[in-house]
C-alpha positions in Angstrom: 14.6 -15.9 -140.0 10.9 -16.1 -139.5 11.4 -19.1 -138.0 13.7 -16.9 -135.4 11.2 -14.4 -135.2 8.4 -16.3 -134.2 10.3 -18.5 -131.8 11.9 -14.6 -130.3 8.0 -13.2 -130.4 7.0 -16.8 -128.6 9.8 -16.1 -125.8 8.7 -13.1 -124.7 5.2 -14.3 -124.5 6.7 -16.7 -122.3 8.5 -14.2 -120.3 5.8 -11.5 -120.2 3.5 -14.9 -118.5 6.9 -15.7 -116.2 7.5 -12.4 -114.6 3.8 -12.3 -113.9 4.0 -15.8 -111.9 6.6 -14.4 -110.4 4.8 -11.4 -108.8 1.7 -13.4 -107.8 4.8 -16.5 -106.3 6.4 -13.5 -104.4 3.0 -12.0 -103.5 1.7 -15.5 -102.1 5.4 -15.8 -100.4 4.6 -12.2 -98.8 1.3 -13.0 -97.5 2.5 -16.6 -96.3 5.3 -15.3 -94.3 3.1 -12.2 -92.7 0.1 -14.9 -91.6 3.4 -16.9 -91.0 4.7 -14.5 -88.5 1.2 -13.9 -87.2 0.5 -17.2 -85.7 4.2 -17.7 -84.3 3.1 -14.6 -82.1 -0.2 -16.0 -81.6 1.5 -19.1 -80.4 3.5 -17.1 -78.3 0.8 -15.1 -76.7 -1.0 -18.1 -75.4 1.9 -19.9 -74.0 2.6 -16.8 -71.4 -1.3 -16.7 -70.8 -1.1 -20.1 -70.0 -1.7 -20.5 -66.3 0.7 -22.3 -63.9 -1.3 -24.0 -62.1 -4.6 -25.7 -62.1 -7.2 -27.2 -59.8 -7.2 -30.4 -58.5 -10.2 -30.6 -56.2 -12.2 -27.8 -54.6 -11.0 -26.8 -50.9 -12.9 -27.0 -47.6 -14.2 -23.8 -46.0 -12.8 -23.8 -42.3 -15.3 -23.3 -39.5 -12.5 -21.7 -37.1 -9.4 -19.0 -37.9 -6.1 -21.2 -38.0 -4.2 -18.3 -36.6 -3.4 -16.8 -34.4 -4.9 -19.8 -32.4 -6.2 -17.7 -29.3 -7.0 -20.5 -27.0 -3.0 -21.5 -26.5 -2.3 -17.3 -26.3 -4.5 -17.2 -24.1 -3.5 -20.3 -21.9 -0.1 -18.5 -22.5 -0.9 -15.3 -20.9 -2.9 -17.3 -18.0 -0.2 -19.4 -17.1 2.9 -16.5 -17.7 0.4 -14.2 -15.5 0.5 -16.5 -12.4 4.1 -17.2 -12.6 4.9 -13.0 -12.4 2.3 -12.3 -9.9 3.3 -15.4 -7.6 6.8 -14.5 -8.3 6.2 -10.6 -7.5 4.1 -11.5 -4.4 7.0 -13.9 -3.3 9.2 -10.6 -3.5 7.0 -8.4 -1.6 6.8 -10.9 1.4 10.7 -11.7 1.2 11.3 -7.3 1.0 8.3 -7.1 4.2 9.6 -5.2 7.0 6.9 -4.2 9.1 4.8 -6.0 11.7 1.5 -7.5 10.6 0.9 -10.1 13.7 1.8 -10.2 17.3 3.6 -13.0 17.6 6.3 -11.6 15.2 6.5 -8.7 17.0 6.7 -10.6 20.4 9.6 -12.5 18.3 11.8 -9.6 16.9 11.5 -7.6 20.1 10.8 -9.6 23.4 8.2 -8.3 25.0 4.8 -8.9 25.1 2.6 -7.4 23.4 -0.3 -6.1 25.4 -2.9 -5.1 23.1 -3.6 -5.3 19.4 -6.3 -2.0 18.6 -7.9 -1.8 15.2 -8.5 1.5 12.9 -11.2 3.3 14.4 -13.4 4.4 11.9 -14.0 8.3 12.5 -12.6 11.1 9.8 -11.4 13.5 12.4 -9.0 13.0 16.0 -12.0 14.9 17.7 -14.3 12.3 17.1 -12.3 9.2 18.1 -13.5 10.1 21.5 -17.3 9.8 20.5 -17.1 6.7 18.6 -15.7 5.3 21.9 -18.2 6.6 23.8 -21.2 6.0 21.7 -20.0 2.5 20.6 -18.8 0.6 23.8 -19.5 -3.0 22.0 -17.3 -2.3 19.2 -13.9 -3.5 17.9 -12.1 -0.5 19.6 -13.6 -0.1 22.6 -13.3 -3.8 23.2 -9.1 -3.8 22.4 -9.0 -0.7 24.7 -10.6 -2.8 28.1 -8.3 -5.3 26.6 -5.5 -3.3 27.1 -6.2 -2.3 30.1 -6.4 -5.3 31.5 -3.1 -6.4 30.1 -2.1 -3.6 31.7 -3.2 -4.1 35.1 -2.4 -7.2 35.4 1.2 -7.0 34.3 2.4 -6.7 37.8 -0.1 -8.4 40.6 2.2 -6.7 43.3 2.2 -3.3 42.4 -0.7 -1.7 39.9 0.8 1.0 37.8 -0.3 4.5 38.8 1.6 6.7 36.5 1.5 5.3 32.7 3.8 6.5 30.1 2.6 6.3 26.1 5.2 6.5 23.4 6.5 5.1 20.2 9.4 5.0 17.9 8.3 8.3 15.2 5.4 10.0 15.0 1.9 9.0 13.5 1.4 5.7 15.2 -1.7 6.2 17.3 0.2 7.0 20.7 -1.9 10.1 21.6 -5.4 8.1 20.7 -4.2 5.3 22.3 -3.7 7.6 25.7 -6.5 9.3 25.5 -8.7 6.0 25.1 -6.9 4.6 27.5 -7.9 7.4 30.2 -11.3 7.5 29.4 -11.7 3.4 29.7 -9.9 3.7 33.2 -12.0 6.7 33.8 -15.0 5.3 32.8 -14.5 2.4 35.9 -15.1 5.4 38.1 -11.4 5.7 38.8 -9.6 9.2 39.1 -7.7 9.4 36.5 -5.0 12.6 34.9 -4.1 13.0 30.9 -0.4 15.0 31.3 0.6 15.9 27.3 4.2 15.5 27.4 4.7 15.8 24.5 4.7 19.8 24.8 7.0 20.3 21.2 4.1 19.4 19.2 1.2 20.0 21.5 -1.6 17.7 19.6 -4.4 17.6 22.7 -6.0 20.9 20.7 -6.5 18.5 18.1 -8.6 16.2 19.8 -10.4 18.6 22.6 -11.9 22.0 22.2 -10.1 23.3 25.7 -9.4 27.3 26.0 -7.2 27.2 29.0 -3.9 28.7 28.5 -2.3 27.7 31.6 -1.0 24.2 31.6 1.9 21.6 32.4 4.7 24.2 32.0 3.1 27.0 34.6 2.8 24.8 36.7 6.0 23.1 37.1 7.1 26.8 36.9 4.9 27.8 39.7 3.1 30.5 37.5 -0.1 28.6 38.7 -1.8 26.2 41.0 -2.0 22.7 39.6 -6.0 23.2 39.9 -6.2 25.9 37.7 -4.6 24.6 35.2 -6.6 21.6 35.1 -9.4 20.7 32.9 -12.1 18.8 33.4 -13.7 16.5 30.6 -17.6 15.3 32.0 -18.2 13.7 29.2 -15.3 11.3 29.4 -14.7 11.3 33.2 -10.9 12.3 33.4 -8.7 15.5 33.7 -6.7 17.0 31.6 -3.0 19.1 31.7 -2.6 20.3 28.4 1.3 21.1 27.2 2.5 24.7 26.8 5.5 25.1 23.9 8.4 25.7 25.8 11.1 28.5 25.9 14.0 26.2 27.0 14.7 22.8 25.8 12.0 20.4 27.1 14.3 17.6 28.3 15.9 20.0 30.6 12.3 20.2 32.1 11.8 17.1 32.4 14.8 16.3 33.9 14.6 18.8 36.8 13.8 17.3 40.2 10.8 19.7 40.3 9.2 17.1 37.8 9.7 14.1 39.4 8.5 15.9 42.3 5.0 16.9 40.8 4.8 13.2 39.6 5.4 12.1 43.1 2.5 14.7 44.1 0.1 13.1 41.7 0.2 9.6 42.8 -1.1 11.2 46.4 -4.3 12.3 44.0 -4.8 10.3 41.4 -5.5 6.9 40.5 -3.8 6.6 37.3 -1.7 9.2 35.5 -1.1 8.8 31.8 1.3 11.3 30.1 1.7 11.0 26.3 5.6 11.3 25.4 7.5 12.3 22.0 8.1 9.6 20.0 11.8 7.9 21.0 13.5 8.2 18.2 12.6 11.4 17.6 14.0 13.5 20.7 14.5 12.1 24.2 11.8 13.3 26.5 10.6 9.9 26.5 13.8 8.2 28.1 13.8 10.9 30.3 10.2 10.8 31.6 10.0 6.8 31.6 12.9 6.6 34.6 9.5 8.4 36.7 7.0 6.1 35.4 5.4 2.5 36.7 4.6 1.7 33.2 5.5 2.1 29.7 3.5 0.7 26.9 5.3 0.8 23.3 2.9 1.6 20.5 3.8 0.1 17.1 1.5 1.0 13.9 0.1 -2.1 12.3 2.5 -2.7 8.8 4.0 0.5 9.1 6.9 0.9 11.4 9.6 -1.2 10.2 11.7 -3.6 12.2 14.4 -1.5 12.7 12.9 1.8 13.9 11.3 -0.5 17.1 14.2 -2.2 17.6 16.1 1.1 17.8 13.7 2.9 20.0 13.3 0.4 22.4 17.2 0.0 23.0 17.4 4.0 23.4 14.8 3.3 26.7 16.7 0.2 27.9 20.0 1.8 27.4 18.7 4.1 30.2 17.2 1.5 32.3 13.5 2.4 31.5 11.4 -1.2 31.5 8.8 -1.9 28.7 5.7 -3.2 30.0 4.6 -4.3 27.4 3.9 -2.8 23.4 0.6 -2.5 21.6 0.1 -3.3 18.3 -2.5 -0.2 16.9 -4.5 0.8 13.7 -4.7 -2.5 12.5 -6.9 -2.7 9.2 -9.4 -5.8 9.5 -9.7 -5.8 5.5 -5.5 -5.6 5.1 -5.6 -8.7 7.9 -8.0 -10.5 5.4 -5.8 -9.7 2.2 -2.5 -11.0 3.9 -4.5 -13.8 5.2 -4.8 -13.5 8.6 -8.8 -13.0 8.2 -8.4 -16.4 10.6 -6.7 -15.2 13.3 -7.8 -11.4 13.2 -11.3 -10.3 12.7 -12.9 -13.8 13.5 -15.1 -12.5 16.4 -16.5 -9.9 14.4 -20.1 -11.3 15.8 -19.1 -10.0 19.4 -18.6 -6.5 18.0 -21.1 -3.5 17.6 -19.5 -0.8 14.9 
């Protein structure tokens, strides 16, 4: 029994020293297994820090942009640009329907053309005269003798006394081209009359400061002697009949035999008698005063007047049996010429002129 006793006292020594290497085993286990679980996250951590890529050599610093790469945009554009503008110039020439050159009008309509008159450079119709007068040598003034000679010459047998001025619609130098046209043949010393026919519109105030009331109308009416209704212009060496707005329709004056009457009077007096007319297409005083007339000169604005409105107005005066002596080709531009490229033909004896 003691034998028991110390062997049961010895046990629990034994067990007392057990459970106590049991704590410290599970307290080592514990602190393995947090250090454990410590590095597994460490490890973790640095594999999703770990980068994906690394450097192989160091990279070259460019001098120039690689894009955009402006030198081919801008060939591009270059090329792209003349293509459209060729292609729109192309159009504009194809779509032209005006008259830039003589010989196409000579083509299109058949008739000669007698003069070709540039712009004349003055702001206001009152001092187209002037510029005429003060600048014989110049552009203008030379296509005006020019004219005149083409006129004038256009029938060796039988000079034109009375001269008739029109044009297919209004605004294409018709009236300037009349009343430059009297003052060169006035200026020759020759006795020369300025009738404005065209008495619906009356422009002449425009262009001369002239008071008198009386004019073409009173005197085909008889209201007044042709003399007083007459008006002398010294400065330019011509007369003038200015027109009066009528009452009754105008052609119906014009066609009256008291008309062709006065005409016939003036030839008796006169030289040359220029009337300015309506424009053709407009009304037809002009078919009806060219059937009294010597000579009818067609004026046609430089790139303006399309192909159809001459071609129209000058078979409304043949379809009445009035002849075209010839056109004129007016207000041409010198710098437009030079654009279209005509600066070869047009504008080449610029050295001759005084403007």
């Amino acid at each position: 029994m003691d034998e028991i006793a110390r062997r049961i006292e010895m046990q629990s020594s034994e067990l007392v020293q057990l459970q106590q290497l049991q704590r410290e085993a599970e307290a080592s286990r514990l602190i393995y297994e947090y250090f454990l679980t410590r590095l597994k996250e460490t490890a973790v951590q640095q594999g999703i820090q770990q980068a994906d890529s690394r450097i192989l050599s160091g990279a070259v610093v460019p001098l120039d942009p690689s894009a955009p790469r402006k030198p081919v945009i801008l060939t591009l554009s270059l090329v792209l640009g003349i293509f459209s503008g060729t292609a729109l110039i192309l159009l504009h020439e194809f779509s032209q329907n005006t008259f830039r050159v003589a010989e196409d009008l000579e083509v299109k309509t058949g008739y000669p053309v007698l003069g070709q008159i540039p712009e004349v450079p003055a702001k206001r119709r009152k001092k187209v005269q002037d510029y005429l007068k003060n600048k014989p040598n110049s552009a203008a003034a030379e296509a005006i003798r020019n004219l005149r000679t083409s006129l004038l010459l256009a029938n060796l047998d039988k000079t034109p006394k009375v001269i008739m001025s029109t044009s297919s619609i209004p605004g294409e130098g018709k009236t300037t081209q009349s009343i430059a046209l009297a003052q060169n043949l006035g200026d020759m010393g020759k006795k020369v009359l300025l009738i404005e026919g065209d008495i619906r519109r009356c422009v002449f105030k425009e262009y001369f400061s002239i008071t008198n009331e009386q004019g073409l109308l009173s005197v085909l009416l008889g209201d007044v002697p042709i003399t007083d209704a007459l008006t002398r212009v010294p400065e330019h060496n011509f007369d003038i009949l200015m027109g009066e707005k009528p009452t009754t329709n105008a052609a119906d004056i014009f066609s009256s035999a008291r008309f062709a009457d006065f005409l016939q009077g003036l030839r008796d007096t006169y030289d040359h008698v220029i009337i300015d007319t309506p424009p053709v297409l407009a009304v037809t005083d002009a078919r009806i005063i060219g059937l009294c007339v010597d000579a009818v000169i067609y004026a046609v604005k430089w790139d303006s007047t399309t192909h159809r409105q001459v071609t129209d107005g000058l078979k409304a005066l043949e379809q009445v049996n009035v002849r075209i002596s010839g056109l004129v080709l007016g207000q041409i531009s010198a710098r437009g010429m030079k654009r279209y490229g005509y600066g070869d033909s047009y504008g080449a004896y610029q050295a001759y002129y005084q403007s």
